[in-house]
N, C-alpha and C positions, 0 to 999 in steps of 0.2 A: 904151323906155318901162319903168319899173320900177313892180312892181306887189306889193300883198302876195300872198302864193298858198298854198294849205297843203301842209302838210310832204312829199306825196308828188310833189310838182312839183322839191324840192330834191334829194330821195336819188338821182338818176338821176346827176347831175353830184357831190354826195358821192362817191358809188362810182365814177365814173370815175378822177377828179384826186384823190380824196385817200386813196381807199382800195383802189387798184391792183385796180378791178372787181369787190371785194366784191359778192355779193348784200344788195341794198339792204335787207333786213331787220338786216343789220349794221351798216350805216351811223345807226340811229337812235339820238339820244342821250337819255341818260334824262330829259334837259331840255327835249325836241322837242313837249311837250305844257303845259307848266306853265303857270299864270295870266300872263298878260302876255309870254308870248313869241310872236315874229311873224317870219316866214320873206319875203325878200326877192329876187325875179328882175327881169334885167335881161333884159328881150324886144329882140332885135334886131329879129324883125317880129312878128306875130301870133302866132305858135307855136314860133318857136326861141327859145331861152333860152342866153345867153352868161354869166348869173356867177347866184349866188347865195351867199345868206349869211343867217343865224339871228341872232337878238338875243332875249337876256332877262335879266329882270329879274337881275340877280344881284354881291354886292359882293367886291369883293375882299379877300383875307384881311387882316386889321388894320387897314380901312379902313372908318369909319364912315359916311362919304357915300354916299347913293344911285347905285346904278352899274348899267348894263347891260355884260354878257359878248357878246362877237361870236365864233361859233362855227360852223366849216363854210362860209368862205367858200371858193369853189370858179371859176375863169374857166376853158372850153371851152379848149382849146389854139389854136383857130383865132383867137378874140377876144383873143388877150393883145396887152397893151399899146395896145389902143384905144382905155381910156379908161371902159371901162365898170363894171369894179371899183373908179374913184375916184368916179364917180356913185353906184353902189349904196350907197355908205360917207355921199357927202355927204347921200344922201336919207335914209338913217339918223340922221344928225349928227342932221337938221334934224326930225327925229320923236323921237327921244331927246330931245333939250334941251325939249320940251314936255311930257313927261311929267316934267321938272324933275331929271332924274338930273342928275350933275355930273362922267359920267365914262363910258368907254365902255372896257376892255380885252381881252386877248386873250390866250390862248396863241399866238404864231403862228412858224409853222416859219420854221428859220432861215431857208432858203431866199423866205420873203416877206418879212423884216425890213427891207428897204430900199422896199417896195412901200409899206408900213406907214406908213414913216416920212415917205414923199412926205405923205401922209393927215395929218398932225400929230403920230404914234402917238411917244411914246418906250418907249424900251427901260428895264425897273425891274428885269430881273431877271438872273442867270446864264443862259450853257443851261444846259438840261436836258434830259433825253429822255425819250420818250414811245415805251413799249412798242411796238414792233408798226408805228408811225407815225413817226417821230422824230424830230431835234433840232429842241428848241422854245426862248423866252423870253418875258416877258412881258411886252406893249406896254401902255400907258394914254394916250388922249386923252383930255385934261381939256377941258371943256367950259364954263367958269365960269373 
């Protein structure tokens, strides 16, 4: 079941999977609060949480269409490949395109760029790397 939930339900699995156990006050992004962004879990049952993932309002550089940024998607080691980071994504799709955005991007590690791509995601940019965290590109699914 994927449900929205606030921000302090995501930093648990942040800090695990994306940021090698940071204390969760690290993990928070300065976007983790802004108008219009909503934080998404995928409940295996009642209280475990298998993926999460952040969306907000936000366009991409030289791009004037309305766009949401997907940020801090995160699946438990135990849940990969079940299935539940491409539901959390299409429950997204399907909430994004009502609020009339025309496009959904990502920085996303190399290492998920084929995850991405199953999703519709294509690739627009070089890598690049990202201090601390690293090699990234940048995905866009168009929506429209």
């Amino acid at each position: 079941m994927i449900k929205f939930v606030p921000l302090e339900l995501v930093l648990p699995l942040r800090s695990k999977m994306l940021r090698n156990g940071a204390p969760e006050s690290e993990c928070v992004f300065p976007t983790d609060n802004i108008e219009g962004v909503f934080h998404l879990a995928y409940y295996v049952d009642e209280t475990e949480i298998a993926t999460v993932a952040t969306f907000f309002p936000q366009n991409m550089q030289d791009k004037e269409a309305s766009g949401y940024q997907l940020r801090g998607m995160a699946t438990d080691a135990p849940f990969f490949g079940k299935g539940y980071g491409a539901a959390l994504v299409k429950y997204a799709v399907d909430y994004i395109k009502e609020a009339k955005a025309e496009y959904i991007w990502c920085n996303a590690r190399t290492s998920a760029v084929d995850f991405y791509k199953k999703q519709g995601f294509d690739v627009v940019s070089e890598e690049f790397e990202i201090p601390g965290v690293g090699p990234h590109c940048i995905m866009i699914l168009n929506l429209i």
